[in-house]
C-alpha positions as CSV (number, residue, x, y, z in Angstrom):
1,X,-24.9,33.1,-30.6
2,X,-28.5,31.4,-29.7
3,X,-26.4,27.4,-30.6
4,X,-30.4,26.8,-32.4
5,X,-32.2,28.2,-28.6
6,X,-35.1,30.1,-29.2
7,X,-34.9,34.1,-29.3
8,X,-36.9,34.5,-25.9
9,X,-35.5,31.7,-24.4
10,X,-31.6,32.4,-25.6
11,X,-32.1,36.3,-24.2
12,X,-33.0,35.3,-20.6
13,X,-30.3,32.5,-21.1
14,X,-27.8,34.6,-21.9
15,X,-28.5,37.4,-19.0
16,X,-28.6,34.8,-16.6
17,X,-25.3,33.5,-17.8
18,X,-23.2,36.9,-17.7
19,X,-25.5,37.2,-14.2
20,X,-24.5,34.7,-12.1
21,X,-20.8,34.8,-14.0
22,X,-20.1,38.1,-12.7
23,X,-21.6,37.7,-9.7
24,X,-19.2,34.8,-8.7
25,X,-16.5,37.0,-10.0
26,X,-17.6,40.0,-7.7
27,X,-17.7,37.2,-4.8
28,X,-14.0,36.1,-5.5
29,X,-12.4,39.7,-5.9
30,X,-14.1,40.3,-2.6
31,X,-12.6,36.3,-1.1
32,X,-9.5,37.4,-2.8
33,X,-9.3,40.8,-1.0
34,X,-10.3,38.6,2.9
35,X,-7.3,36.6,2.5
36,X,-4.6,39.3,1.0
37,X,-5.7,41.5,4.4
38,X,-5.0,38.2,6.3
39,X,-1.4,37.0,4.3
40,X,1.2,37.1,6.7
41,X,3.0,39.7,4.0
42,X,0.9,42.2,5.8
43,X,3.7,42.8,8.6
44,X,2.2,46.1,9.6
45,X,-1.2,44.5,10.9
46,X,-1.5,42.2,13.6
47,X,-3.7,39.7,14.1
48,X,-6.5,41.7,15.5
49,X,-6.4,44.7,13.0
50,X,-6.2,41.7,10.2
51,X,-9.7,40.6,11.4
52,X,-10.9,43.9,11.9
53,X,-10.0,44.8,8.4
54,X,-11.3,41.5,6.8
55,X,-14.3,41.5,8.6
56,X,-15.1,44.9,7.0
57,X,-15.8,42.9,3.8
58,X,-18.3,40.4,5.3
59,X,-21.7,42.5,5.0
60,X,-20.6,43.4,1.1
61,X,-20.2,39.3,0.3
62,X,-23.7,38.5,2.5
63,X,-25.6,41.4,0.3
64,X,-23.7,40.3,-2.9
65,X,-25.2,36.4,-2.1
66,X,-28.9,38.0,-1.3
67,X,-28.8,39.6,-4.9
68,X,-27.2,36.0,-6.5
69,X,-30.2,34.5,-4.6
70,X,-33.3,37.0,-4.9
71,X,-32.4,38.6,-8.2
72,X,-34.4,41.2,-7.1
73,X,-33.3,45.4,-7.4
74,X,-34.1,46.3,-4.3
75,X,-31.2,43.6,-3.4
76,X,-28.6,45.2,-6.2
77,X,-29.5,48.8,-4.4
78,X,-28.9,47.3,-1.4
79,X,-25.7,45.5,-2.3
80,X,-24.5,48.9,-4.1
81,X,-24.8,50.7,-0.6
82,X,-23.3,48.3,1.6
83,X,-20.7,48.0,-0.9
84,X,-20.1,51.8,-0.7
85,X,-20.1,51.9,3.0
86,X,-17.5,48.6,3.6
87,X,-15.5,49.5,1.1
88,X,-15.3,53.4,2.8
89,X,-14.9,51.5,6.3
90,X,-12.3,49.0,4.8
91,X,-10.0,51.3,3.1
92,X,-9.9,53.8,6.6
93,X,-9.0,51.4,8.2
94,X,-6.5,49.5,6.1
95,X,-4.8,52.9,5.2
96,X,-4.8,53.6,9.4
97,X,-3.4,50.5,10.1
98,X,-0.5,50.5,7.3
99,X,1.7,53.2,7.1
100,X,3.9,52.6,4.0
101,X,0.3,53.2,2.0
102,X,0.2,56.1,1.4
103,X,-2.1,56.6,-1.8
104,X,-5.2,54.7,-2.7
105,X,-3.6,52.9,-5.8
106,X,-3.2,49.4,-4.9
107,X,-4.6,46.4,-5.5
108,X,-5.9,45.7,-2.0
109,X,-8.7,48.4,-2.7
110,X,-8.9,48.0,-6.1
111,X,-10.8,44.4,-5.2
112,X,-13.8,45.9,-3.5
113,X,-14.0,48.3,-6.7
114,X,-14.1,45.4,-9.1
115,X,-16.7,43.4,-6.8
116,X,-18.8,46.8,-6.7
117,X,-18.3,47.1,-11.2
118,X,-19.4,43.6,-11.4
119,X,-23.0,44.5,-10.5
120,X,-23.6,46.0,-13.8
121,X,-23.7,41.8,-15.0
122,X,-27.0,41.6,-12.9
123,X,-28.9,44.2,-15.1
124,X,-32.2,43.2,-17.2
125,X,-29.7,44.1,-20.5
126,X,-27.0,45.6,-21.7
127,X,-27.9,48.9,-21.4
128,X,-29.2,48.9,-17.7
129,X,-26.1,47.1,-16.7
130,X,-23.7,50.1,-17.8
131,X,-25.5,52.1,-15.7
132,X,-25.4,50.1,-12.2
133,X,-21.7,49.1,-13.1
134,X,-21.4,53.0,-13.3
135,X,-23.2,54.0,-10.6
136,X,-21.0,51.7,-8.7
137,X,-17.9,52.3,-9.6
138,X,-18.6,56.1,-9.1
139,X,-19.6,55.0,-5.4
140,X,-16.9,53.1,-4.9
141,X,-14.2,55.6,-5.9
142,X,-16.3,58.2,-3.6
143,X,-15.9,55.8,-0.8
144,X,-12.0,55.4,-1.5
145,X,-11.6,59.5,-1.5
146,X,-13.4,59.9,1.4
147,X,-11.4,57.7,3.2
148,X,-8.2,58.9,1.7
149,X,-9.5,62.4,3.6
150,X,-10.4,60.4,6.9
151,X,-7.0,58.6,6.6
152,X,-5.0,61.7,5.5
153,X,-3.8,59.9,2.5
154,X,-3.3,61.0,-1.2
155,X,-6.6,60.1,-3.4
156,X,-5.4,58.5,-6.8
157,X,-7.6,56.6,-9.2
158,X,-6.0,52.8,-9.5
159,X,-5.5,51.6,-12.7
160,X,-6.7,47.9,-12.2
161,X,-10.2,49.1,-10.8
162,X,-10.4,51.0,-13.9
163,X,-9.0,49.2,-16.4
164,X,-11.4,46.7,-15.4
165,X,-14.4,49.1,-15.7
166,X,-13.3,49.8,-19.4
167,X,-13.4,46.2,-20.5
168,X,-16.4,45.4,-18.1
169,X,-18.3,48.2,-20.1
170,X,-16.7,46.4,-23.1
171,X,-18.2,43.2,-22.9
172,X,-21.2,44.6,-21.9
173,X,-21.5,46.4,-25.3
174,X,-21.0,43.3,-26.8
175,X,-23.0,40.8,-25.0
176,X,-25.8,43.5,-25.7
177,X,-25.4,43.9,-29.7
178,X,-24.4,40.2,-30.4
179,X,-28.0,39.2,-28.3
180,X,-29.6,41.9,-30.9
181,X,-28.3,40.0,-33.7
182,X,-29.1,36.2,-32.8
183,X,-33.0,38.0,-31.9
184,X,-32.8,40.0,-35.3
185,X,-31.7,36.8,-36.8
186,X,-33.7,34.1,-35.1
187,X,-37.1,36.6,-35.8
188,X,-36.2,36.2,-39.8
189,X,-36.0,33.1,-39.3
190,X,-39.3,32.6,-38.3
191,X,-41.1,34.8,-40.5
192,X,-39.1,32.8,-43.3
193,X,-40.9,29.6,-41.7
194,X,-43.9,31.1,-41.6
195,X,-43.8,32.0,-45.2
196,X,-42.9,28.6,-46.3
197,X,-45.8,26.4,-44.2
198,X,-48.1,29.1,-45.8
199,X,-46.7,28.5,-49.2
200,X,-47.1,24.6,-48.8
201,X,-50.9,25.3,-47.1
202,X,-51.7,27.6,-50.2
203,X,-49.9,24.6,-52.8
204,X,-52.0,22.0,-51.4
205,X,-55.4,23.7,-51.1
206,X,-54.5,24.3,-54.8
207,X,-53.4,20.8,-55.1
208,X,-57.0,19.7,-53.5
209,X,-59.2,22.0,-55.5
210,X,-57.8,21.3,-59.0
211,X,-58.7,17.8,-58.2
212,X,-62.2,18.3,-57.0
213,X,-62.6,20.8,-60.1
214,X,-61.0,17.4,-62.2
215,X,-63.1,14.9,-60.5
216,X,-66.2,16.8,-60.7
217,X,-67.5,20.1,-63.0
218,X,-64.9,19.2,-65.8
219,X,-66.1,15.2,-65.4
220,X,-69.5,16.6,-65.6
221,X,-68.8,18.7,-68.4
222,X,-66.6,16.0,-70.4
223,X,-70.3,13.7,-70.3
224,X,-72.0,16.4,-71.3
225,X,-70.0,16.8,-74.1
226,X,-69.9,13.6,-75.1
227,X,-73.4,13.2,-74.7
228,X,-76.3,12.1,-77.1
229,X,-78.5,15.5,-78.3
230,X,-81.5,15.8,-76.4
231,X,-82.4,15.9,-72.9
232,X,-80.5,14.9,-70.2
233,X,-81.7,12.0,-67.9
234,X,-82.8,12.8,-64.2
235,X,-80.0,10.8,-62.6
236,X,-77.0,12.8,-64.8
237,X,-79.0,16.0,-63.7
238,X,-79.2,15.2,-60.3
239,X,-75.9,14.6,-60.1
240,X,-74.7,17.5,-61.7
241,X,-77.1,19.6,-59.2
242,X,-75.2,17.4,-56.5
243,X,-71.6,18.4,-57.8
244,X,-72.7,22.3,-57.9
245,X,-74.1,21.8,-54.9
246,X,-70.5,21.2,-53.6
247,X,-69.1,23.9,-54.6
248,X,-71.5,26.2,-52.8
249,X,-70.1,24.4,-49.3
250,X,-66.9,24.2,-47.8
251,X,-65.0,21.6,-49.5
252,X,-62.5,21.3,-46.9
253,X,-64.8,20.7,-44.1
254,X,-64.2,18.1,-42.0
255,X,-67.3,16.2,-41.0
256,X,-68.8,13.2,-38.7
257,X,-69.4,9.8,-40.0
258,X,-73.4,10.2,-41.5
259,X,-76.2,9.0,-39.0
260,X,-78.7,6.6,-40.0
261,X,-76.8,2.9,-39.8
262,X,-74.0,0.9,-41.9
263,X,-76.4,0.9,-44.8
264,X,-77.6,4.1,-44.6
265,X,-73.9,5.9,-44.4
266,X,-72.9,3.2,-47.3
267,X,-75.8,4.6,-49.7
268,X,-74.8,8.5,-48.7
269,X,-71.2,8.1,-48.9
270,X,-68.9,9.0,-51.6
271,X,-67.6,5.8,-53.0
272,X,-71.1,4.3,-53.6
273,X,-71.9,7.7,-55.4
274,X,-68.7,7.2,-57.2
275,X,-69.8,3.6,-58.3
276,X,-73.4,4.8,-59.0
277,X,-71.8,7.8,-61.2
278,X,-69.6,5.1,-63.1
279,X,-72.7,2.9,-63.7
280,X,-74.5,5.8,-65.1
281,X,-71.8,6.1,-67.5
282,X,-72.6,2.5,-68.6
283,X,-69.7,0.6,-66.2
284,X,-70.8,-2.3,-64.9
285,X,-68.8,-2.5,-61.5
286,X,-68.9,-5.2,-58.9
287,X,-68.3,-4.3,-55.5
288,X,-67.2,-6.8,-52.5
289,X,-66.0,-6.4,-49.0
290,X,-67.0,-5.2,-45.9
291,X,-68.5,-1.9,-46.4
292,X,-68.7,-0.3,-42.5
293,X,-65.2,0.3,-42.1
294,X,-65.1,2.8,-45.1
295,X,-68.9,4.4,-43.9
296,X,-66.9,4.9,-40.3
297,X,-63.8,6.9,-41.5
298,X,-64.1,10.5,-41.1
299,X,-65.4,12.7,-43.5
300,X,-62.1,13.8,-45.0
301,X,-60.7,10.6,-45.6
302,X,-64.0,9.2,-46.9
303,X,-64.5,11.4,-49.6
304,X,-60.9,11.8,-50.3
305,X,-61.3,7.6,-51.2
306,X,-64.0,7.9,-52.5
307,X,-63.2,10.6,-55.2
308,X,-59.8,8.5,-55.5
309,X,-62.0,5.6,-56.6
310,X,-64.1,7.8,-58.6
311,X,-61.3,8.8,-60.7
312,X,-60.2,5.3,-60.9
313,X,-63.2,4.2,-62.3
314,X,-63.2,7.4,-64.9
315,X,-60.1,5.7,-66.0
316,X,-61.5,2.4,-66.7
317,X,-63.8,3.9,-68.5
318,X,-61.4,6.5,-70.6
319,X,-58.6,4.3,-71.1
320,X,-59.3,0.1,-70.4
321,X,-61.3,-0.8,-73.5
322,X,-63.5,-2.5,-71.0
323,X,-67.0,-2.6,-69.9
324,X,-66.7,-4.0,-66.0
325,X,-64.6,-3.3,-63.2
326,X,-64.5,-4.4,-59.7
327,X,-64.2,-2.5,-56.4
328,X,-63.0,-4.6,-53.7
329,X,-63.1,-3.4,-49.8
330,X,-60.8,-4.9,-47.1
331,X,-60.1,-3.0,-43.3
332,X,-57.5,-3.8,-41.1
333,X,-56.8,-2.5,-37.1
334,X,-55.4,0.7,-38.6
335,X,-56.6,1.2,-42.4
336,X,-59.3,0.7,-44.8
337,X,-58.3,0.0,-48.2
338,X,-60.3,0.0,-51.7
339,X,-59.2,-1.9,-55.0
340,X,-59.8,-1.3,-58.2
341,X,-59.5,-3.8,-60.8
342,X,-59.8,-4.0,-64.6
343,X,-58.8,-6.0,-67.0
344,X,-58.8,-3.8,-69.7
345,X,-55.3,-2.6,-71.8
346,X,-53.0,-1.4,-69.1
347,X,-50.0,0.5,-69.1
348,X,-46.6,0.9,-68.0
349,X,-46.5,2.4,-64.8
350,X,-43.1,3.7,-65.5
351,X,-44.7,6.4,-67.3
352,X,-46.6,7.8,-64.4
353,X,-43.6,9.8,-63.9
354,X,-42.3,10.5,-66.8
355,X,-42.3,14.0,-68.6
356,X,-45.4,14.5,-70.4
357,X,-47.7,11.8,-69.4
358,X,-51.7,11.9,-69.7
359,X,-52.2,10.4,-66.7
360,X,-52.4,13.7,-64.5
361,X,-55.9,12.3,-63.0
362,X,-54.1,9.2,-61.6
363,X,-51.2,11.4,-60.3
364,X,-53.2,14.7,-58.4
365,X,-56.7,12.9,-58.3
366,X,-55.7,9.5,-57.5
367,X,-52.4,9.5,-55.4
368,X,-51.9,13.6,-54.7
369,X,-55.3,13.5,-53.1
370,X,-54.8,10.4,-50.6
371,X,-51.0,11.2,-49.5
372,X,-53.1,14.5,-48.4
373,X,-55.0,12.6,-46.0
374,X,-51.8,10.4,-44.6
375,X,-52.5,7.1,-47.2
376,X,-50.9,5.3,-50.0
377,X,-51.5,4.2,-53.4
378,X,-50.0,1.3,-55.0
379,X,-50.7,0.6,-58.8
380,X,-50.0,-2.5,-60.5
381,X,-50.5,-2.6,-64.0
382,X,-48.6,-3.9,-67.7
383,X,-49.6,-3.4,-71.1
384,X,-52.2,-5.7,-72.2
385,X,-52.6,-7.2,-68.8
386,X,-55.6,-5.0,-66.9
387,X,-54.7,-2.3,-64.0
388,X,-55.0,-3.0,-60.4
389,X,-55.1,0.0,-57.9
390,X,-55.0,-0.6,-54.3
391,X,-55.7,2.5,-52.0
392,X,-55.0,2.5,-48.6
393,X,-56.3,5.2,-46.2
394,X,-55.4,4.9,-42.3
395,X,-58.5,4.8,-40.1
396,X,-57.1,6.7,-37.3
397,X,-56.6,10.7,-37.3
398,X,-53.2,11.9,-35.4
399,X,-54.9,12.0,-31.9
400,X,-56.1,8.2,-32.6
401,X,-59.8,8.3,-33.1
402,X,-61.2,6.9,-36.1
């Protein structure tokens, strides 16, 4: 299994694992093999012909480390024909030196066979490591027959060497169909991902433009309807061109704080057009605070509370019985924040979540449009006791710039 690693990252993990696992095994069968030759068990060889058989095995270990440290192929070709030729040059002369062997099934040659199997582990996958641990073994048990000829002992195939082939070729298999599965299942995984950030992208761009449809044509529309026969006044139609106007642009692009000074990016921005929309409506609304902070935010977050307020202010009108409303603005190191205050009926704000509520404008146009941009609303309000919103909009983006 991938224990939560990446598919990429968990294949070359897990290669590099069986790797350098099988080569240390091919470097012990072959350690193992130096010191059985030099046990004193081995009565037939003397000292000398101990050393002389041992030493045999020294070029095989010293090509097995180049391919441990290079990883290269031309190192595992290498490694395969030095292996072939010590293991050819070990076995004459073991069998030369000991009379009592005579066959090639014992465990003393079988540990040169093993190291020579174990190559296969240094392959790029499965599949390419079944065929070097072939190709060796195939070598090595050519090396063993010709030096049962040279020696004039009887060739058999040791069952250890290839018992071990079997289960090498084994776990081979496996290593190569379980890493299938943890890539087959760590790719679905990802496309499921995938699928869900896009669902959340497409829900909140839905989210966003049912509120800028609420906040804007459908307020438009509402006046209208609610209107006195007769021709409209210039201000109501100039802001109605301005809302279609809107529509024809991106609504989701981000811009720079307006040029032209505080004042000038106050009178352009979207909370004084908010206020100036509400006082066309016949609201009288007081507005305090230091305006630059809100003028300096980007654009995202400055029209986000700005249509936030706008709706707030739609709701005095709507729904406090009132005629005047206040719109309070405070900053801080980190946030800007925008109040606004009526005195009018109030309600229980219990109800905002409760099933079947008419307050859908407060919840998506209000509190669902400024959690977008990363702030917070608070809203204070009891029956017959006015509403107080406080809207709070950080004045730093994630990469800290205002």
């Amino acid at each position: 299994m991938s224990l939560g690693v990446p598919a990429q990252v968990a294949r070359d993990a897990g290669n590099r694992a069986v790797a350098v696992s099988t080569q240390v095994a091919a470097l012990i069968c072959l350690a193992a093999a130096f010191v059985s030759v030099l046990a004193p068990g081995f009565t037939e060889l003397g000292g000398g012909g101990r050393w002389w058989v041992a030493g045999c095995l020294l070029p095989m270990m010293a090509a097995m480390l180049a391919v441990m440290i290079t990883r290269a192929t031309l190192a595992k070709v290498i490694y395969v024909v030095v292996g072939w030729a010590s293991t050819f040059v070990y076995t004459v002369v073991l069998l030369h030196q000991t009379q009592s062997y005579t066959d090639t099934d014992l465990f003393v040659v079988a540990l040169p066979l093993i190291a020579l199997i174990f190559i296969g582990g240094s392959g790029p996958d499965a599949r390419v490591g079944v065929i070097w641990a072939t190709l060796a073994y195939a070598s090595g048990d050519l090396a063993v027959f010709a030096a049962a000829l040279v020696a004039g002992r009887e060739f058999r195939l040791d069952s250890i060497s290839l018992t071990t082939y079997i289960l090498f070729m084994v776990l081979l298999l496996f290593h190569g169909i379980t890493r299938g599965a943890y890539r087959g299942a760590h790719t679905l995984m990802l496309r499921t991902l995938r699928e869900q950030r896009a669902d959340e992208i497409r829900r909140a761009v839905a989210a966003e433009l049912r509120a800028e449809l609420h906040d804007t044509t459908l307020s438009e529309l509402a006046a209208v309807a609610s209107a006195t026969p007769g021709p409209v006044t210039a201000r109501f139609r100039e802001r109605i061109t301005s809302d279609i106007r809107h529509w024809t642009q991106d609504p989701f692009a981000s811009s720079s704080p307006r040029e032209g000074g505080d004042e000038g990016e106050w009178r352009t921005s979207e909370l004084a057009e908010a206020i100036e929309h509400a006082r066309d409506s016949g609201l009288i609304v007081d507005v305090s605070g230091d305006r630059a902070p809100y003028a300096a935010l980007s654009g995202h977050k400055r029209r986000a509370l700005g249509l936030a307020a706008r709706q707030c202010l739609v709701n005095v009108q709507k729904h406090s019985g009132q005629s005047r409303a206040e719109v309070m603005l405070s900053s801080s190191d980190d946030a800007v924040s925008v109040v606004v205050v009526d005195a009018g009926r109030g309600f229980d704000v219990a109800t905002l979540t409760a099933e079947g509520n008419d307050r859908m404008g407060l919840l998506h146009s209000v509190i669902g449009r400024v959690e977008r941009v990363g702030g917070s609303v608070s809203v204070f309000s009891k029956p017959d006791a006015g509403t107080s919103v406080l809207i709070i909009v950080p004045s730093l983006d994630d990469e800290g710039h205002s």
